[in-house]
LOTORTOR-327417 format. One record per residue (C-alpha): residue in three letters; y, x, z. Coordinates in nm, 4 decimals, always signed. Layout:
BEGIN
<code = Ala&c2 = Y&c1 = X&c3 = Z>
...
! end
This chain:
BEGIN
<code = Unk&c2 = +22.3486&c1 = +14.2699&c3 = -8.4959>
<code = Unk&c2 = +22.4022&c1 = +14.6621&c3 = -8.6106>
<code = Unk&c2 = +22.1319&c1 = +14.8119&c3 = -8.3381>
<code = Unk&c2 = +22.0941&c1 = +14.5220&c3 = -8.1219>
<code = Unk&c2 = +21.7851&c1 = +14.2931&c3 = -8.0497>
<code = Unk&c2 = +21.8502&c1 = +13.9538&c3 = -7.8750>
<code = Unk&c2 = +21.5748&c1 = +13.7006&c3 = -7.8352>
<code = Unk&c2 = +21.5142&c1 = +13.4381&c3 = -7.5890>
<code = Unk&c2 = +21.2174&c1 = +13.2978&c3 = -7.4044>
<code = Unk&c2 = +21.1661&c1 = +13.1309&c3 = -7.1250>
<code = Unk&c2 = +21.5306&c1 = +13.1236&c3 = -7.0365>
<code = Unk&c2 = +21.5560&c1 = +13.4679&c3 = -7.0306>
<code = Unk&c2 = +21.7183&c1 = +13.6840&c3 = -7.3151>
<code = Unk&c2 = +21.6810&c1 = +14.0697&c3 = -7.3526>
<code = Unk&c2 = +21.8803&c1 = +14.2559&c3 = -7.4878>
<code = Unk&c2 = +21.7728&c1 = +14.6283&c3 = -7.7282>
<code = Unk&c2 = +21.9174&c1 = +14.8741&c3 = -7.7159>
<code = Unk&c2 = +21.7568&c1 = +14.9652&c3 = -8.0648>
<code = Unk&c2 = +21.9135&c1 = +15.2632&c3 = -8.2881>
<code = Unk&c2 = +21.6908&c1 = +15.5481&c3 = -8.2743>
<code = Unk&c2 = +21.6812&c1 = +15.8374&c3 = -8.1885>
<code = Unk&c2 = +21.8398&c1 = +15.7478&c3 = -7.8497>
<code = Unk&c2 = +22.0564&c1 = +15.4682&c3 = -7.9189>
<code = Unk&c2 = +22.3695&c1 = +15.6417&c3 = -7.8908>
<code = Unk&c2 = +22.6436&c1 = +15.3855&c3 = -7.8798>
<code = Unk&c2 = +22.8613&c1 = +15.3446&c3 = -8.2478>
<code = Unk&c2 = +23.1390&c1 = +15.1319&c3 = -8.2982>
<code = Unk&c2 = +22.9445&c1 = +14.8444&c3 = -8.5022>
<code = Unk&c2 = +22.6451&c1 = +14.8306&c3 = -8.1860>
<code = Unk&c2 = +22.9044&c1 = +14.8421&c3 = -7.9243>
<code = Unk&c2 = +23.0612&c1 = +14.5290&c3 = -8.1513>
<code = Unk&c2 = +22.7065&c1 = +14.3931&c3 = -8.1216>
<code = Unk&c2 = +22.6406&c1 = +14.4497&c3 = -7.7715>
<code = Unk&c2 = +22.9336&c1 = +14.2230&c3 = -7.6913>
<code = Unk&c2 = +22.8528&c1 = +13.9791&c3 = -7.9021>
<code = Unk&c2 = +22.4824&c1 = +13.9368&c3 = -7.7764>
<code = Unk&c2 = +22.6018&c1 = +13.9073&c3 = -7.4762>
<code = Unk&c2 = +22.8902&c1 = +13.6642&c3 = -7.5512>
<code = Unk&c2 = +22.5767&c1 = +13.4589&c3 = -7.7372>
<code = Unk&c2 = +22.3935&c1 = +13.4760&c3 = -7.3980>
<code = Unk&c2 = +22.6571&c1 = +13.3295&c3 = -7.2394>
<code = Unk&c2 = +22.6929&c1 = +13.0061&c3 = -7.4866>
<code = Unk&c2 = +22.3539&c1 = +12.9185&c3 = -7.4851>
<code = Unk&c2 = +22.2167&c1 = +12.6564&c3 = -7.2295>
<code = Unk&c2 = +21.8715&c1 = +12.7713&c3 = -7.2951>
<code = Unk&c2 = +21.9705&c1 = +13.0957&c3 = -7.1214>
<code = Unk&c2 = +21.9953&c1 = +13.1893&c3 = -6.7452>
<code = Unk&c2 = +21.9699&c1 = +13.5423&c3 = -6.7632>
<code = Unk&c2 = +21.9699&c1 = +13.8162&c3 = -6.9441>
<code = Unk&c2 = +21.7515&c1 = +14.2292&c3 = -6.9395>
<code = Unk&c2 = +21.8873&c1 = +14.4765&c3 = -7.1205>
<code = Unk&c2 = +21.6975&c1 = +14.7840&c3 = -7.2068>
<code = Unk&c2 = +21.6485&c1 = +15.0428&c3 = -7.4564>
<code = Unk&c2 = +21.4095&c1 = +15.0653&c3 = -7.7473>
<code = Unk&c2 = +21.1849&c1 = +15.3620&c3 = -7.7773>
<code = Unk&c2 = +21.1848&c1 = +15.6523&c3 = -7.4885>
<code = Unk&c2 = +21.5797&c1 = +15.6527&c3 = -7.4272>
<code = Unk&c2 = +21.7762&c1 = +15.3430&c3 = -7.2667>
<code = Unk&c2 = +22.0880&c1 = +15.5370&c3 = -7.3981>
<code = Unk&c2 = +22.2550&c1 = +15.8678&c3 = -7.4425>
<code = Unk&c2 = +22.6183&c1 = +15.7234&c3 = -7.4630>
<code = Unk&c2 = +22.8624&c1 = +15.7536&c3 = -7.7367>
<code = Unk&c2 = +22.8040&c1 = +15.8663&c3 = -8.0198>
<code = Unk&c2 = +23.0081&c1 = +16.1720&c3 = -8.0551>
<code = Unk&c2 = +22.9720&c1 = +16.2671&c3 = -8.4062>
<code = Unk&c2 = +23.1004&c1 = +15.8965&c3 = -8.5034>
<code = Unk&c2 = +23.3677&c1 = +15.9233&c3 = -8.2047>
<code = Unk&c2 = +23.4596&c1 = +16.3431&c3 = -8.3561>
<code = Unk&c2 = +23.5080&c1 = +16.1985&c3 = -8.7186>
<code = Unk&c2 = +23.7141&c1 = +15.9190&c3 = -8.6185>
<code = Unk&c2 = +24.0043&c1 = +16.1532&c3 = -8.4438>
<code = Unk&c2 = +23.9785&c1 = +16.3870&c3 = -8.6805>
<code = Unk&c2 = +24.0953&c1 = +16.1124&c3 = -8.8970>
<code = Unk&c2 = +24.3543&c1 = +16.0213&c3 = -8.7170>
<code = Unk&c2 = +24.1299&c1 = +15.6888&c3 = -8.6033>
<code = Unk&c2 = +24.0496&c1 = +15.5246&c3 = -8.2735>
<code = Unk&c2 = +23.6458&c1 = +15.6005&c3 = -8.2259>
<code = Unk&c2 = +23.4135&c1 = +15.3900&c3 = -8.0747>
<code = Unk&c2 = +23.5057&c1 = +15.4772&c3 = -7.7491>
<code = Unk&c2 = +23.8095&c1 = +15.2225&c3 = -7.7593>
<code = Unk&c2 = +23.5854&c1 = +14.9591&c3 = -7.7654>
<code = Unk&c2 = +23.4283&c1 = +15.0601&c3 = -7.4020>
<code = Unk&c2 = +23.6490&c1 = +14.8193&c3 = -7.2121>
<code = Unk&c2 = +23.5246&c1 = +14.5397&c3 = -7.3872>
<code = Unk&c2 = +23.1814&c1 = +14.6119&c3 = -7.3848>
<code = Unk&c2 = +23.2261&c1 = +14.6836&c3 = -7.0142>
<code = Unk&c2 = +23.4265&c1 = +14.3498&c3 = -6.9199>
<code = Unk&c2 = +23.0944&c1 = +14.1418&c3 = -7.1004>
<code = Unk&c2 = +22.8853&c1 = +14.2993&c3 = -6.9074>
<code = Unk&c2 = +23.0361&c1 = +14.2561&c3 = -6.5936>
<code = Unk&c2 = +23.1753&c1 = +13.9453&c3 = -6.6408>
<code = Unk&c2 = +22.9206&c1 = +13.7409&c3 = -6.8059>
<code = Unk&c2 = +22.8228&c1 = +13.4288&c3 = -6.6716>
<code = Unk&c2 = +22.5065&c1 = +13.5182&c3 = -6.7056>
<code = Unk&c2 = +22.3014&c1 = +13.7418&c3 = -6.4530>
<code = Unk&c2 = +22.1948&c1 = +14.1287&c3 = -6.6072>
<code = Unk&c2 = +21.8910&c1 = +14.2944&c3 = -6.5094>
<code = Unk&c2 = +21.8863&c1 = +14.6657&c3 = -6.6712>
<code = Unk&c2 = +21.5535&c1 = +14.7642&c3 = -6.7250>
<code = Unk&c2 = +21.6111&c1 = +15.1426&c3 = -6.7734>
<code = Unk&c2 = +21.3230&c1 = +15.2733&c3 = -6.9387>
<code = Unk&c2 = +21.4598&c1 = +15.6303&c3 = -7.0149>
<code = Unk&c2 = +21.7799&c1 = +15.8640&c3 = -6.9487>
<code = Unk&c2 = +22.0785&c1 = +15.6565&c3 = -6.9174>
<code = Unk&c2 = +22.3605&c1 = +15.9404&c3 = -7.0098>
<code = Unk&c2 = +22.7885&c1 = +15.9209&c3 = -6.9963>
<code = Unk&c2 = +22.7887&c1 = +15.5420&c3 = -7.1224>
<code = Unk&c2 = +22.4331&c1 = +15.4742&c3 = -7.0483>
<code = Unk&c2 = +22.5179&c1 = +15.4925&c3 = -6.7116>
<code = Unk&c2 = +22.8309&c1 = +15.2818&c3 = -6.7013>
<code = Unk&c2 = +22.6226&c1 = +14.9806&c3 = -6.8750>
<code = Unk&c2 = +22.3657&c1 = +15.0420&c3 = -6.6075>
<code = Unk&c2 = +22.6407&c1 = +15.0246&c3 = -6.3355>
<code = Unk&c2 = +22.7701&c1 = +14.7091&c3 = -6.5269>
<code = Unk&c2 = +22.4712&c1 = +14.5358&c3 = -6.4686>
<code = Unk&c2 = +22.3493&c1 = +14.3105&c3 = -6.1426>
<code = Unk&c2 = +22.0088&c1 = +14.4710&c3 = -6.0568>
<code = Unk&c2 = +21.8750&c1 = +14.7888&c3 = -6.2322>
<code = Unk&c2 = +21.5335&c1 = +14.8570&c3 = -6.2243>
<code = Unk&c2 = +21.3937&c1 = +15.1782&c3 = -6.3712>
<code = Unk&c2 = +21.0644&c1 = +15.3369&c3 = -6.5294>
<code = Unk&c2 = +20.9450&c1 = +15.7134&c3 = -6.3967>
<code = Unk&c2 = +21.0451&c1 = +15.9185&c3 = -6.6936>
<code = Unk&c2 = +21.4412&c1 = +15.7368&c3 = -6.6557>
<code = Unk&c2 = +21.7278&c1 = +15.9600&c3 = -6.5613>
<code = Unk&c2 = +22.1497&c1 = +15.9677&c3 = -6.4656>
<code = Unk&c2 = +22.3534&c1 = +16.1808&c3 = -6.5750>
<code = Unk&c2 = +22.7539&c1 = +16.2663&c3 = -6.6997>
<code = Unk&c2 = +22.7019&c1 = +16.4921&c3 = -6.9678>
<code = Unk&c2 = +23.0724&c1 = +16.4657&c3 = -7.1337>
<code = Unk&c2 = +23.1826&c1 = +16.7816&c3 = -6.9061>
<code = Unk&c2 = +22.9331&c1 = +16.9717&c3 = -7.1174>
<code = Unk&c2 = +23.0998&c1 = +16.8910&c3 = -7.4486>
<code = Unk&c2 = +23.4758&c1 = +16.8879&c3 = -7.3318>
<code = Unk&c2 = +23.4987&c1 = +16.5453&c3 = -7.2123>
<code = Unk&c2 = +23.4676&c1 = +16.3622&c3 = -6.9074>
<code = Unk&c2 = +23.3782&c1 = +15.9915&c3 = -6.8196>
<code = Unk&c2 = +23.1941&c1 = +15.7453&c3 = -6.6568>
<code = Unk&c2 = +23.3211&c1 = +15.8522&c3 = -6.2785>
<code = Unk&c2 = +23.4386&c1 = +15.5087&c3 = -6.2357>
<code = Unk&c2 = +23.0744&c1 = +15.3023&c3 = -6.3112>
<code = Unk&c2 = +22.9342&c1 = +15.6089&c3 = -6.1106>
<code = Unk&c2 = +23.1179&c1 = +15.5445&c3 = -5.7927>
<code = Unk&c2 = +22.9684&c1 = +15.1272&c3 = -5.7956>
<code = Unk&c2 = +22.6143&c1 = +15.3078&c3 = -5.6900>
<code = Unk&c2 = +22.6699&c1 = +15.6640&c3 = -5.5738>
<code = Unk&c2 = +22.8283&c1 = +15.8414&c3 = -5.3161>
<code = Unk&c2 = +23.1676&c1 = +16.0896&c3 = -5.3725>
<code = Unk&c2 = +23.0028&c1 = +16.4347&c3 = -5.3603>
<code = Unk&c2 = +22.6790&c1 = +16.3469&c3 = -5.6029>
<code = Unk&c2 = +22.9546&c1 = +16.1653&c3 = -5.8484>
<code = Unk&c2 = +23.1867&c1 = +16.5072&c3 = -5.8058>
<code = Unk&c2 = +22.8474&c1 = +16.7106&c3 = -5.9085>
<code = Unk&c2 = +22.7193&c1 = +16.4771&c3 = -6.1918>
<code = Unk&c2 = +23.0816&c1 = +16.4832&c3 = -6.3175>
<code = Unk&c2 = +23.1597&c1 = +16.8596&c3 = -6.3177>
<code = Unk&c2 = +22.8485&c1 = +17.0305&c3 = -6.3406>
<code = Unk&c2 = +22.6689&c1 = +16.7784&c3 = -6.5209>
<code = Unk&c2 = +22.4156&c1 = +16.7049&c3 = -6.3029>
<code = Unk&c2 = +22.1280&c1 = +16.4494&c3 = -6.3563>
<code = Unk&c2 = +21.9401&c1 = +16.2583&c3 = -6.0972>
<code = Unk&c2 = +21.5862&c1 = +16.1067&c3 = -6.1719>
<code = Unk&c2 = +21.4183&c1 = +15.7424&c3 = -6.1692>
<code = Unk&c2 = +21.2428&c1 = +15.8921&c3 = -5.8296>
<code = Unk&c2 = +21.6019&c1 = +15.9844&c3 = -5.7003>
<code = Unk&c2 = +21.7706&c1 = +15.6847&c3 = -5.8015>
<code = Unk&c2 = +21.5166&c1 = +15.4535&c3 = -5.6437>
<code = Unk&c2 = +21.5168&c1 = +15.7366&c3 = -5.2791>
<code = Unk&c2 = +21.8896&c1 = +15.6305&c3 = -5.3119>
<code = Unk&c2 = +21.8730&c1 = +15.2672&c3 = -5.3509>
<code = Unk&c2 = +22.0187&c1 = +15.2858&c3 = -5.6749>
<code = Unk&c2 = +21.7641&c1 = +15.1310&c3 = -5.8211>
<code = Unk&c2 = +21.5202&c1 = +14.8390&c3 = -5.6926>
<code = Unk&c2 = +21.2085&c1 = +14.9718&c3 = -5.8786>
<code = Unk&c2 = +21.0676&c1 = +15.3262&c3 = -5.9983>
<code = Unk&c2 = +20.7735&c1 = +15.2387&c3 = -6.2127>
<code = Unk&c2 = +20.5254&c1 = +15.3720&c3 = -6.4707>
<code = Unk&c2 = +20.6769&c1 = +15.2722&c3 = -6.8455>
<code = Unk&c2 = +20.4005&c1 = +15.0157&c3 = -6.8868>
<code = Unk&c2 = +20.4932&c1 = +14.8072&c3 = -6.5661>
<code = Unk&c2 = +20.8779&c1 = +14.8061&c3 = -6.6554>
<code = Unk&c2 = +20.9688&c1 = +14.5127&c3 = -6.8517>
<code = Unk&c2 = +20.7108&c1 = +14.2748&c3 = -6.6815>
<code = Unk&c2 = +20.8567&c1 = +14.3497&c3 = -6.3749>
<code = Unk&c2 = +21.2220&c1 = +14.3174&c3 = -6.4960>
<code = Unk&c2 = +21.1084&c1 = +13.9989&c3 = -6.6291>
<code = Unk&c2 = +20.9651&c1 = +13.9119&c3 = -6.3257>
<code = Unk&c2 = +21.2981&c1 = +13.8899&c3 = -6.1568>
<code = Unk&c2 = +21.5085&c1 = +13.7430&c3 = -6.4353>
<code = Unk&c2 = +21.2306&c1 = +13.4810&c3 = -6.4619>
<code = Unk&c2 = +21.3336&c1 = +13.4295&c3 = -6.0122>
<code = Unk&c2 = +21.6913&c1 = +13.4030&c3 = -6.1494>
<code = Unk&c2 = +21.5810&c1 = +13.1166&c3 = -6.4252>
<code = Unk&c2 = +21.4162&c1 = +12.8906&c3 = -6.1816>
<code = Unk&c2 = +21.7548&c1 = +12.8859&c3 = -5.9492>
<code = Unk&c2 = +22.0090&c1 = +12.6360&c3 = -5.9413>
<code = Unk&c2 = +22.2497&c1 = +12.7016&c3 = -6.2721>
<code = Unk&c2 = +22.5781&c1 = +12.5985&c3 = -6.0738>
<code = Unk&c2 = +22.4751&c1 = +12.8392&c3 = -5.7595>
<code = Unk&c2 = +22.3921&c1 = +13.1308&c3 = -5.9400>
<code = Unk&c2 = +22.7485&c1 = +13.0968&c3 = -6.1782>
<code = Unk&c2 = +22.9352&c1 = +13.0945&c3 = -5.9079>
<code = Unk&c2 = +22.7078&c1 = +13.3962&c3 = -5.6787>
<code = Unk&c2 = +22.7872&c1 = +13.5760&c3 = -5.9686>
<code = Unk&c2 = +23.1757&c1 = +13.5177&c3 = -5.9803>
<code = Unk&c2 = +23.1858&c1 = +13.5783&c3 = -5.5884>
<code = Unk&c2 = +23.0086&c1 = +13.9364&c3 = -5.6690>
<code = Unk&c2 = +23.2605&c1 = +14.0375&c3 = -5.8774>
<code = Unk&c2 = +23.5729&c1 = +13.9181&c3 = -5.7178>
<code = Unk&c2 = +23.4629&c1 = +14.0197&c3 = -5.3689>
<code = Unk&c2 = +23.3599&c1 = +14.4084&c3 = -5.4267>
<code = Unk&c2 = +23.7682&c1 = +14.4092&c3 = -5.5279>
<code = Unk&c2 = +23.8696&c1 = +14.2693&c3 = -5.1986>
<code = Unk&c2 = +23.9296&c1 = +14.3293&c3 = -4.8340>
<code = Unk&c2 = +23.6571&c1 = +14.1747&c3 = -4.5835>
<code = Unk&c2 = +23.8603&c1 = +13.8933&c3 = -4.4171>
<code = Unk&c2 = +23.9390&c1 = +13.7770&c3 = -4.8110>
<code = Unk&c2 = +23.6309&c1 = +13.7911&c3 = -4.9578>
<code = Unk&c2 = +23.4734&c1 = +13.5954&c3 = -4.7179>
<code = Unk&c2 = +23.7881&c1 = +13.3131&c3 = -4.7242>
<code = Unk&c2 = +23.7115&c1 = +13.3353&c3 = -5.1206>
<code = Unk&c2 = +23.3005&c1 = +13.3064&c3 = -5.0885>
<code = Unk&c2 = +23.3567&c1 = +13.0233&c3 = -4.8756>
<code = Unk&c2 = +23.6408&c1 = +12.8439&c3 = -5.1138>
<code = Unk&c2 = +23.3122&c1 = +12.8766&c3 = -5.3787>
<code = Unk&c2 = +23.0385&c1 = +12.7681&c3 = -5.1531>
<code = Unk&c2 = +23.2399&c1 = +12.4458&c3 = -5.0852>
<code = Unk&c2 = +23.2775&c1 = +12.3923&c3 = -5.4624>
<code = Unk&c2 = +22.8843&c1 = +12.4264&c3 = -5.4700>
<code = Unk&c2 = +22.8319&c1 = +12.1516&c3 = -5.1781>
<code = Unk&c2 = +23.0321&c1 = +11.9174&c3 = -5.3978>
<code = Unk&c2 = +22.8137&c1 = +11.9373&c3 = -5.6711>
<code = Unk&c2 = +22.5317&c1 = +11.7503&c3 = -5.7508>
<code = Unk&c2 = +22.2688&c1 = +11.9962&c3 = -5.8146>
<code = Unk&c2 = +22.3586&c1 = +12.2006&c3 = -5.5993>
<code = Unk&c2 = +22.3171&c1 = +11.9394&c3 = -5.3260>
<code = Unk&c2 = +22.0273&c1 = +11.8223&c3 = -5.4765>
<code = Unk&c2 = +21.8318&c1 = +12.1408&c3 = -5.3943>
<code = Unk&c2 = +21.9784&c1 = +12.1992&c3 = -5.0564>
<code = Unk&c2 = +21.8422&c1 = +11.8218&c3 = -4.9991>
<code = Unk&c2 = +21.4965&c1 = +11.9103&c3 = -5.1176>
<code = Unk&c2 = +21.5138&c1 = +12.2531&c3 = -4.8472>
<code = Unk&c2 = +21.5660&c1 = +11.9992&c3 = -4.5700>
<code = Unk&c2 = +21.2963&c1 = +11.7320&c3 = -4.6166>
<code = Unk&c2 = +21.0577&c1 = +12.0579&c3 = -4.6990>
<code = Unk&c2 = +20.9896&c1 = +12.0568&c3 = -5.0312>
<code = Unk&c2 = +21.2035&c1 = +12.3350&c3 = -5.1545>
<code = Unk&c2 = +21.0580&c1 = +12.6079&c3 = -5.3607>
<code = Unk&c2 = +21.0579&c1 = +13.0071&c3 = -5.2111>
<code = Unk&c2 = +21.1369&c1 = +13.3185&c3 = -5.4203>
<code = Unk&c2 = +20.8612&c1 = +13.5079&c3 = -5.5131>
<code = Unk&c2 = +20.8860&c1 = +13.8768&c3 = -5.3166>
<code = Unk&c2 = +21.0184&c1 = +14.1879&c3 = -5.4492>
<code = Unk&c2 = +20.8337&c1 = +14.4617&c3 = -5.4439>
! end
């Protein structure tokens, strides 16, 4: 896949961002973004997924010169293909940790948004840069973890906020040094594995349908799924093995 790494082990496949010098997103690694992720979601050997970046960056966002040269040519640029790459990420049946290892910029910070838990290493950073270059986007991902007046800030002045910010703000579960990143965001993807496949599929459909909805109805639709869950085997299964005591505990967060 054109600037993507996928591999898989122990249930758990991460996902590179890998197309240096700071894996600004093209056309062909958005294409392969989707598709990794798409593969993620076919695979029974798979219950969840990290994305990160390769090298110091997790992503500076579109690339611009690809994006310039297409509408100067009278093209769509890559930047079409954000919806899609988007909708995978939210919508996967799979579970996303992003393991942010360096500044997540315009785009970088709508996959980051996109994901289920974000954790992030010391040197990572936020920010909306497009205003500096004539554009604007990412307001929309940006709202999902921050508040109206940072978003205004980031979005018109292009302001950046830092791994030690993020984390102050609850954006973020972790801030750690580079070196304790991935094992950490394996850590919890590796929580996520040992769960019960049905229950997490459907946790994960109730997150996304319920953030769009009023209280009363979310909880009418959580319930709706939670009584799909008691019907099924496994499901039942491990609720069984809670009762009579020999159900397993999460490891803790840090």
């Amino acid at each position: 896949m054109n600037g993507i790494g996928f591999e898989v082990a122990e249930a758990v496949a991460t996902i590179t961002l890998d197309r240096p010098p700071v894996n600004a997103l093209s056309a062909a690694m958005m294409r392969g973004l989707i598709e990794a992720l798409r593969e993620a979601d076919r695979r029974d050997d798979v219950r969840a997924v990290i994305l990160t970046g390769a090298g110091r960056c997790f992503s500076a966002g579109l690339d611009l010169k690809e994006q310039l040269a297409a509408l100067d040519a009278g093209r769509p640029g890559p930047a079409r293909l954000g919806p899609a790459m988007y909708d995978a990420l939210l919508n996967g049946r799979k579970p996303t940790v992003a393991a942010i290892n360096g500044p997540a910029l315009g785009a970088g910070v709508g996959m980051s948004a996109s994901c289920c838990i974000l954790v992030a290493a010391q040197e990572a950073r936020f920010g909306l840069p497009e205003i500096d270059v004539g554009m604007l986007g990412g307001a929309r991902h940006a709202l999902r973890l921050l508040g109206h007046s940072t978003v205004n800030r980031m979005l018109l002045t292009g302001h950046q906020l830092d791994a030690a910010e993020l984390h102050r703000r609850g954006v973020v579960e972790a801030c750690l040094p580079a070196q304790e990143l991935m094992p950490f965001a394996r850590s919890i993807a590796l929580e996520i594995a040992a769960k019960e496949p049905e229950a997490i599929l459907l946790a994960r459909r109730s997150l996304a349908r319920v953030e769009k909805m009023g209280v009363l109805d979310g909880y009418v639709y959580e319930m709706s799924l939670a009584d799909q869950l008691s019907a099924m085997p496994g499901p039942r299964a491990a609720m069984r093995r809670f009762v009579e005591g020999r159900g397993k505990t999460g490891r803790r967060m840090r």
